[in-house]
N, C-alpha and C positions, 0 to 999 in steps of 0.2 A: 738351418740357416748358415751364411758363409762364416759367419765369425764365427760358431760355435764350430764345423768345421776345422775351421782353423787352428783354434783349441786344440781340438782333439789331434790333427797331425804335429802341431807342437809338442807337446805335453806325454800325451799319452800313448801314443804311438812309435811302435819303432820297424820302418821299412829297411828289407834286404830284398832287392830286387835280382834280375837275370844275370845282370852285370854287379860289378862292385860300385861304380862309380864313386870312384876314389880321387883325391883330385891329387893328379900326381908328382908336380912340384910340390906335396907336402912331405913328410915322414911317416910311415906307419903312427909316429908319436902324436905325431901333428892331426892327423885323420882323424884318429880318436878323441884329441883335444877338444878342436873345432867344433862340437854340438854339447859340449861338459859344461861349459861357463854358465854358471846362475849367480842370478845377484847374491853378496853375501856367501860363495861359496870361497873356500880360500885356493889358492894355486898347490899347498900341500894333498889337502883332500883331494882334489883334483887327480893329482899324482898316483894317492893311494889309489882312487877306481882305477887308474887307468894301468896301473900294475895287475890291481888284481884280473881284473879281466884279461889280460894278455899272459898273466897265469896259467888261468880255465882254460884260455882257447891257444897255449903254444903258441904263442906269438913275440912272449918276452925277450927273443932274442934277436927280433927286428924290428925292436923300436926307431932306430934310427938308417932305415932303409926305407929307399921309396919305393910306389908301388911297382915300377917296372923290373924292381930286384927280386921280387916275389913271385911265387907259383900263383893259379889261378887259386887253388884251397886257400890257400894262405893269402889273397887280396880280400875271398869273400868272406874269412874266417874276421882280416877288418875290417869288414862293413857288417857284422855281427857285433862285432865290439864297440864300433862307433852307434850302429844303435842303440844298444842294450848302455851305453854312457851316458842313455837321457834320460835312462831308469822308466821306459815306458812300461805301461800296464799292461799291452798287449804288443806281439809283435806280428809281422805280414811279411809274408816270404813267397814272392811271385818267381815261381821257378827257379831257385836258388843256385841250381845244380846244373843246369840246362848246358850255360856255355863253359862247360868245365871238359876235360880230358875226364873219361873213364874212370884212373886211377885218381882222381881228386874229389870225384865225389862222394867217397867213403868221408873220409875227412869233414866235410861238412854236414854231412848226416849225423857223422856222429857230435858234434857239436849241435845241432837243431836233437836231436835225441838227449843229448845232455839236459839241454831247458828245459822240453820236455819232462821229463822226468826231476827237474827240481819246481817243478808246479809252478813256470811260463805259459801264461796263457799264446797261442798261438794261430793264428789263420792262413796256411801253407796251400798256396796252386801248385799242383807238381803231378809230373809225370810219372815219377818214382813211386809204383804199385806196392810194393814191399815193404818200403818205409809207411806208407801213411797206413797200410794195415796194421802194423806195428805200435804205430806209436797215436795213431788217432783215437780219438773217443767219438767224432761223431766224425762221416763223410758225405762229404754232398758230390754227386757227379752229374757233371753236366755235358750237353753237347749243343754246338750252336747258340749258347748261350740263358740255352731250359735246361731246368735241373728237373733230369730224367728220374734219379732215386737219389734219397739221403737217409739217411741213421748209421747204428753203429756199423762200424767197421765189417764186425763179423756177419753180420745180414745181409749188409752191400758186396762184400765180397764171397762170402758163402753163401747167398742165394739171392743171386740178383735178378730184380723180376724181369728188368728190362731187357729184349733183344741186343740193343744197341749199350747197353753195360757189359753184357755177357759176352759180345762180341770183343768190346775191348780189352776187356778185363783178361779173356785167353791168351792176347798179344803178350802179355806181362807175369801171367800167372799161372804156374803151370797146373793149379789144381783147379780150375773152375770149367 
């Protein structure tokens, strides 16, 4: 239902989509702010998440720069921060990397690999073959909007039954 819905992208959800969308009369600071505030939470606390995560994610030292001062890694590294500051349970990352330069999208792989690996739950669309071999536990692919094959990683990418898997999978991968 809607409201329960609703919930869930409140609360327990935290979206990084293609772009940052950042709203860009704010501040790096400001960006991160903006989804923090809980009843009863103090402006101190506040502070601390929002240090520490621009810690993690090399950000600390444009807190007070707007987005148009910043590279594309470093706009979606806060929109990684501004999610992850409403302490969701899982997070959703629709092509995260797509409209990035070449050289930026290491940068935020390795940040989505950092969550990763501190046991972030995660549900990533992405083009990026390498990464999701890596760091996936289960993969689904789709085409058209049927999901041709899904399981672990190493199955869907070391022997995928499908034509249409194995065809794409060659674009990306040079063992298959």
């Amino acid at each position: 239902n809607e409201k329960e819905n609703a919930r869930l992208r409140k609360n327990e959800l935290g979206f990084v989509f293609q772009t940052s969308n950042l709203i860009s009369n704010l501040t790096v600071y400001e960006n991160i702010l903006s989804p923090t505030y809980k009843n009863g939470v103090s402006r101190k606390e506040v502070d601390v998440k929002i240090k520490n995560l621009t810690d993690k994610l090399g950000l600390s030292n444009h807190l007070k720069k707007f987005p148009s001062q910043l590279s594309g890694g470093q706009q979606q590294r806060v929109a990684i921060a501004r999610a992850l500051a409403m302490e969701p349970k899982v997070m959703l990352f629709d092509e995260p990397t797509s409209a990035l330069d070449p050289e930026m999208v290491g940068e935020v792989l390795d940040v989505m690999k950092r969550l990763a690996g501190g046991g972030m739950p995660m549900l990533v669309v992405t083009h990026e073959m390498a990464f999701a071999r890596e760091v996936s536990d289960r993969v689904v692919f789709m085409d058209g909007g049927v999901i041709l094959e899904q399981g672990a990683p190493q199955e869907v990418f070391g022997h995928p039954r499908e034509a249409r898997t194995r065809e794409f999978l060659s674009r990306y991968l040079e063992d298959i």
